[in-house]
N, C-alpha and C positions, 0 to 999 in steps of 0.2 A: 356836403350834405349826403347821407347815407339814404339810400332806396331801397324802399319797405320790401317786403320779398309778399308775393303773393301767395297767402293760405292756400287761398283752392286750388292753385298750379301745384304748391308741395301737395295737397291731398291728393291730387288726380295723379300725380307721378305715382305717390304712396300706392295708388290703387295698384292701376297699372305694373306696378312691380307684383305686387301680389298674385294678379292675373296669371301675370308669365310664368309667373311661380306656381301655381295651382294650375297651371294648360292640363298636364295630365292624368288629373282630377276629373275635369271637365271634361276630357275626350275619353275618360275611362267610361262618365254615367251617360253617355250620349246617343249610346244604342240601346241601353234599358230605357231612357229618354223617349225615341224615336220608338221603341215598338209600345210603349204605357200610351202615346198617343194617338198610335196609329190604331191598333187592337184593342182598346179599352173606351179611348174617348170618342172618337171620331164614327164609331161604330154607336154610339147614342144618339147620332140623328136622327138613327132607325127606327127610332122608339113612336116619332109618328106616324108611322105606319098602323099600329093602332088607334090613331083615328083618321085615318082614312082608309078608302074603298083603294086597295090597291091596287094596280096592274101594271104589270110586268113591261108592259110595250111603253105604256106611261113616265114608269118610272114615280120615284115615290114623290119628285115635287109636281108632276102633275096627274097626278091622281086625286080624285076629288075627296075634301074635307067631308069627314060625316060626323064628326066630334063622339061622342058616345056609345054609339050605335051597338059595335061589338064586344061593349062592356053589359050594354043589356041582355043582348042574346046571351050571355055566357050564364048570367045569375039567373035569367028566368028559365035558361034548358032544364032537364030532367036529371041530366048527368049531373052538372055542377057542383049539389049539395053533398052526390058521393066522392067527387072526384076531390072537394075539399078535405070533406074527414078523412079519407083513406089516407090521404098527405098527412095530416096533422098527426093520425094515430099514428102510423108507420114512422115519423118524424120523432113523435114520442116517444112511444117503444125503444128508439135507438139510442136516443141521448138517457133514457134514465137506464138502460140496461149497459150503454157502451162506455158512459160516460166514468161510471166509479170505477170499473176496472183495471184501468193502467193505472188510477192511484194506487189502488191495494197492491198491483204488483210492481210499484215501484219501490214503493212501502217496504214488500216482502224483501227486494232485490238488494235494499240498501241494509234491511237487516244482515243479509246472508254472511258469514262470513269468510266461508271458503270461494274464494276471488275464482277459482278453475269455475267450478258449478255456478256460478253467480255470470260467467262471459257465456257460460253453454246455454245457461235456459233466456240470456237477453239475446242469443244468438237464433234460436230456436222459436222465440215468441217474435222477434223482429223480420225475419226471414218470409211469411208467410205474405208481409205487406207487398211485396214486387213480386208475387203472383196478380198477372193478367186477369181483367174481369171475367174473359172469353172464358181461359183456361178456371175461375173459381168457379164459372157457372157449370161448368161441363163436368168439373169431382164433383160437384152437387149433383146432379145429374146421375154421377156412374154410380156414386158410393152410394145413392139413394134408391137406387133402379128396384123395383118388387122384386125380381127375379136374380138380378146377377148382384146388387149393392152388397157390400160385407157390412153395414148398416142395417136390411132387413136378414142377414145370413145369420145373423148376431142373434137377431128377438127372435129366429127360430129357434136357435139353437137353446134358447133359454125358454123353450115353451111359448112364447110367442105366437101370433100370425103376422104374416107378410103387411106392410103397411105401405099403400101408397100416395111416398110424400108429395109429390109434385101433383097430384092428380086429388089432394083434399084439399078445400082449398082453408080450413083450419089451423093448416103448417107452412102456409103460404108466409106469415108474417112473423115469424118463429124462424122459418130456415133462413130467412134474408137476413134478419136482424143479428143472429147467435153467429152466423158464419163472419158477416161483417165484423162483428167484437174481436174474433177470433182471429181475424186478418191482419184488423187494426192495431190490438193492447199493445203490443209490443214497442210501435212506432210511437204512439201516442206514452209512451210512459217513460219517452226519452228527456220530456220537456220536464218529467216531475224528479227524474233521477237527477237531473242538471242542476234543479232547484233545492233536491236535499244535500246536492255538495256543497253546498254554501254555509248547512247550517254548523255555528263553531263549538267544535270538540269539548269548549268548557260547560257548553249546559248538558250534554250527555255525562260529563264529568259529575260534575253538580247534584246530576240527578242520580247518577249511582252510589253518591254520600251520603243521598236523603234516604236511598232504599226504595226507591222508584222502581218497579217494574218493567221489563219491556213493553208490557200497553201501555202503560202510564209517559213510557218516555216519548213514544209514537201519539199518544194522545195529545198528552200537552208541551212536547217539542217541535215534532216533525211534522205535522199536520197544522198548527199556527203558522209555521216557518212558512209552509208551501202555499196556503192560502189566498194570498195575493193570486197566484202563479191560475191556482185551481177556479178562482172565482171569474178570471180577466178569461179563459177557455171557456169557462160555462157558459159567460157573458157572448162570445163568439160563437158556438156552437149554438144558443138559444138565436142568434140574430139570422139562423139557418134553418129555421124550425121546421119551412117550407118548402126546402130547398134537397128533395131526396134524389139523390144520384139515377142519372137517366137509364147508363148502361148495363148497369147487373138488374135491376126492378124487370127490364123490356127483356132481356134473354131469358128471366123466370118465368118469364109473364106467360099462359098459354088461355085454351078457352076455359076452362075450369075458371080459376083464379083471377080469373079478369075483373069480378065483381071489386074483389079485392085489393087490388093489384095496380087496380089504373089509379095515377096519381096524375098531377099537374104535370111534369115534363114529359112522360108517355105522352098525355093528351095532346100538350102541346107539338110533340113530334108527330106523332099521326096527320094533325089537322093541317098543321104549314107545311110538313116536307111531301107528305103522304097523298091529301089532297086539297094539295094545294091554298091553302085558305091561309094566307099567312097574315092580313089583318087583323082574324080573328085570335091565332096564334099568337101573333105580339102583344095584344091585348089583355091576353090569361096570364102570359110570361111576367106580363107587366103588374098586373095585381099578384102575381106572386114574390117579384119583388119590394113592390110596395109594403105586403104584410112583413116580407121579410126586414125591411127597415122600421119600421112600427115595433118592431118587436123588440128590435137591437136597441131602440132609442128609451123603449119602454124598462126593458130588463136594467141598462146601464146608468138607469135613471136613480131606479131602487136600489141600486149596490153601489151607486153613489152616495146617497143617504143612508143603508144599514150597514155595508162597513167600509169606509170612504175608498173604493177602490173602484175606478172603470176605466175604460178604452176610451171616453170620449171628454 
């Protein structure tokens, strides 16, 4: 009489062989592993600290529950309602101003056809990105100075008067914004060059049969083609709406311009690191990401339903 072989013993060996077989797999993702939980997850305990009264000697589980407390003070301060629009405009301002950019010049780059000039100006527009914020704030600074900037040496020389940018606070949101585009396009327009490699030689083909124009081919080829790509970006960059970079805002930031200028992460940097109040800091941090997941949930919702495309 013959003796059944047990399945689950062949699957388990099955497994098991697999395992051995993928170890290096495994031991590959185990410190990207190890730091996604230590640095990302583990660090959201913190988050109740905005509701509670914290202290330092305490420690954050025994510090007393206050549930709400410094969500109130925050909405009924004085600052609050500035410190949100200044965020949301400046948030604004960046994404409809930075955002088409790197299409158009990727656009440009893929038309070009001298491949020399086409490596020089993506070398030239990308290069600006791995400029330090310190060091972007500081040519802002020089090249805008009243006296010495070749900026205001310029509108003299053109009949001009001297303009001072850093000290109006009218150019406050204007220099932050243009300089960022200027830093970014290049980097950012590597994701839409990637996406026009893909589109195939026969509809360009096609299209030069019909008598298609270069708008027309760029209209109704390469901008369909990339769409996916450009919508799934907007969709992320809108989920960031609130989310304005702490370290170039604060190095611009002076007395003048503060009206302006202060946003949510300034605020929150002053109050937790500054003076000390980091309840109330975690607090704001916290409705800042709030709004910012509202937003991602809300945008990818719509462009799931207008043209079936989202992240989520």
């Amino acid at each position: 009489m013959h003796r059944l072989k047990n399945p689950g013993a062949s699957s388990w060996s099955y497994r098991k062989k697999r395992i051995r077989k993928s170890l290096p797999y495994y031991v590959l993702i185990l410190l990207p592993l190890v730091y996604l939980l230590v640095f990302r997850y583990y660090p959201m305990l913190g988050i109740q600290i905005a509701f509670r009264d914290f202290k330092v000697r305490g420690g954050i589980w025994n510090s007393p529950w206050v549930g709400m407390k410094h969500f109130e003070l925050f909405f009924s301060s004085s600052a609050s309602g500035m410190i949100i629009r200044n965020t949301f405009v400046l948030s604004l301002y960046s994404l409809l101003a930075g955002f088409p950019i790197p299409i158009i010049l990727a656009i440009c780059l893929n038309e070009c056809r001298s491949q020399k000039f086409k490596r020089f100006t993506q070398m030239i527009t990308y290069m600006p990105y791995f400029i330090s914020t310190v060091v972007l704030v500081s040519m802002i600074i020089q090249f805008t100075d009243i006296s010495t900037g070749f900026v205001n040496q310029i509108i003299v020389k053109l009949g001009g008067r001297s303009v001072n940018f850093m000290g109006t606070i009218t150019y406050f949101r204007s220099l932050y914004v243009w300089t960022g585009v200027w830093q970014t396009m290049g980097y950012s327009a590597i994701v839409y060059l990637a996406a026009l490699t893909g589109v195939p030689m026969d509809l360009y083909d096609a299209a030069k049969v019909d008598g298609a124009s270069k708008l027309r081919r760029i209209i109704n080829i390469d901008i369909p083609y990339i769409a996916p790509t450009i919508i799934t970006l907007f969709i992320l960059n809108t989920g960031s709406i609130l989310s304005v970079g702490f370290e170039k805002i604060y190095l611009m930031q002076n007395s003048i311009n503060t009206p302006i200028s202060e946003v949510i992460s300034t605020y929150v940097y002053k109050l937790g690191l500054v003076n000390f109040n980091y309840s109330f800091s975690t607090a704001v941090g916290l409705f800042n990401s709030l709004v910012n997941l509202c937003m991602l949930v809300m945008v990818n919702a719509i462009s799931r339903q207008v043209s079936q495309v989202s992240v989520l």
